[in-house]
C-alpha positions in Angstrom: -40.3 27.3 38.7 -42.1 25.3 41.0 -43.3 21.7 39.9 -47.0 21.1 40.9 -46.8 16.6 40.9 -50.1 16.8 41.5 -50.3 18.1 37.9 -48.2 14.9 36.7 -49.4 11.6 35.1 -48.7 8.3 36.9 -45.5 7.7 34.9 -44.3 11.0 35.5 -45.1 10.5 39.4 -43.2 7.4 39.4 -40.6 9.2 38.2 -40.5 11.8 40.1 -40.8 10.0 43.4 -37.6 7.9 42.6 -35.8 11.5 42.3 -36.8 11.7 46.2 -34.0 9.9 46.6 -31.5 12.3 45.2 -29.2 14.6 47.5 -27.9 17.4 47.5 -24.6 16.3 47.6 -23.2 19.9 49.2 -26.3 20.3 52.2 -27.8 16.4 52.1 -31.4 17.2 51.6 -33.5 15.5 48.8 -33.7 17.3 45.6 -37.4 17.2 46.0 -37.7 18.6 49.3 -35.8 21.5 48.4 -37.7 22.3 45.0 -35.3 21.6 43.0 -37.2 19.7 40.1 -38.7 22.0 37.7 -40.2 19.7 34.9 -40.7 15.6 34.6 -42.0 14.6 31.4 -42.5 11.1 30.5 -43.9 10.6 26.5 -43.7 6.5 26.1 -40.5 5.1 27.3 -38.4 8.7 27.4 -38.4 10.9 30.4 -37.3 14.7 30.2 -36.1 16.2 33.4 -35.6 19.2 34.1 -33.6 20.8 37.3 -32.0 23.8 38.8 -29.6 24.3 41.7 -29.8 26.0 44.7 -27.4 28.9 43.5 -26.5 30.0 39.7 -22.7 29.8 40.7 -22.5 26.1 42.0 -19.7 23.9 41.2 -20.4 22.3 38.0 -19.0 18.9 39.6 -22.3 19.3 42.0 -24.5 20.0 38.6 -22.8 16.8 37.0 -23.3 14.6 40.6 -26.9 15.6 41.0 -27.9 15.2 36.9 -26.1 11.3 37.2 -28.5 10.7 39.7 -31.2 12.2 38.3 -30.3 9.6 35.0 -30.0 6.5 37.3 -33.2 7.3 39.6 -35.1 7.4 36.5 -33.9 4.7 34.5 -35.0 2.7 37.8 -38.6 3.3 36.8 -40.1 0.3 34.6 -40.8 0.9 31.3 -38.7 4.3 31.2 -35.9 3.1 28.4 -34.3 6.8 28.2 -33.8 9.9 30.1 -32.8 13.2 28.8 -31.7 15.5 32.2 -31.2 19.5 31.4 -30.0 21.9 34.3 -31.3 25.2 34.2 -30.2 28.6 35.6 -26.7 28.1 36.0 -23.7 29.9 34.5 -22.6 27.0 33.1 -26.0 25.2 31.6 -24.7 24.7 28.2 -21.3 22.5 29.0 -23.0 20.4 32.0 -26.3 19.7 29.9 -23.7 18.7 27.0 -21.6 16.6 29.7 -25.1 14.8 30.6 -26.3 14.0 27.7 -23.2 11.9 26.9 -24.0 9.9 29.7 -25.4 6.9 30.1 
């Protein structure tokens, strides 16, 4: 799925250009660059965040590294109070989005 941020509120832009900042932390590039966003939502002070990796069978530890700093790139953003990051497409979806949404 291919994000469109020219389809994105202001909030959601914001957002979403803090996750420039992101890396891949296996090939270095930005999370952006390499499409890996699928959904920002921002509805008051909560952001949604959706994301995929670049392969289904990726080390969960990369899932878990990238959705952190998904978190912490967004939390950066004033007025966004909470985040909620969900991976998508990977064999192991269920136990990392569980893992990040204990996280602060």
């Amino acid at each position: 799925m291919d994000l469109d941020p020219q389809k994105l509120t202001e909030k959601e832009k914001e957002v979403y250009e803090r996750l420039k900042e992101v890396r891949d932390p296996e090939f270095g590039f930005s999370i952006t660059e390499a499409g890996m966003i699928d959904e920002v939502k921002v509805e008051g002070k909560v952001a949604r965040i959706a994301y995929h990796l670049t392969a289904p069978f990726c080390p969960p530890i990369f899932a878990l590294h990238i959705g952190r700093q998904i978190k912490r790139m967004a939390k950066e953003v004033q007025g966004i109070e909470e985040v909620h990051v969900t991976v998508r497409n990977h064999f192991q979806s269920e136990e990392i989005n569980e893992a990040l949404s204990k996280m602060p």
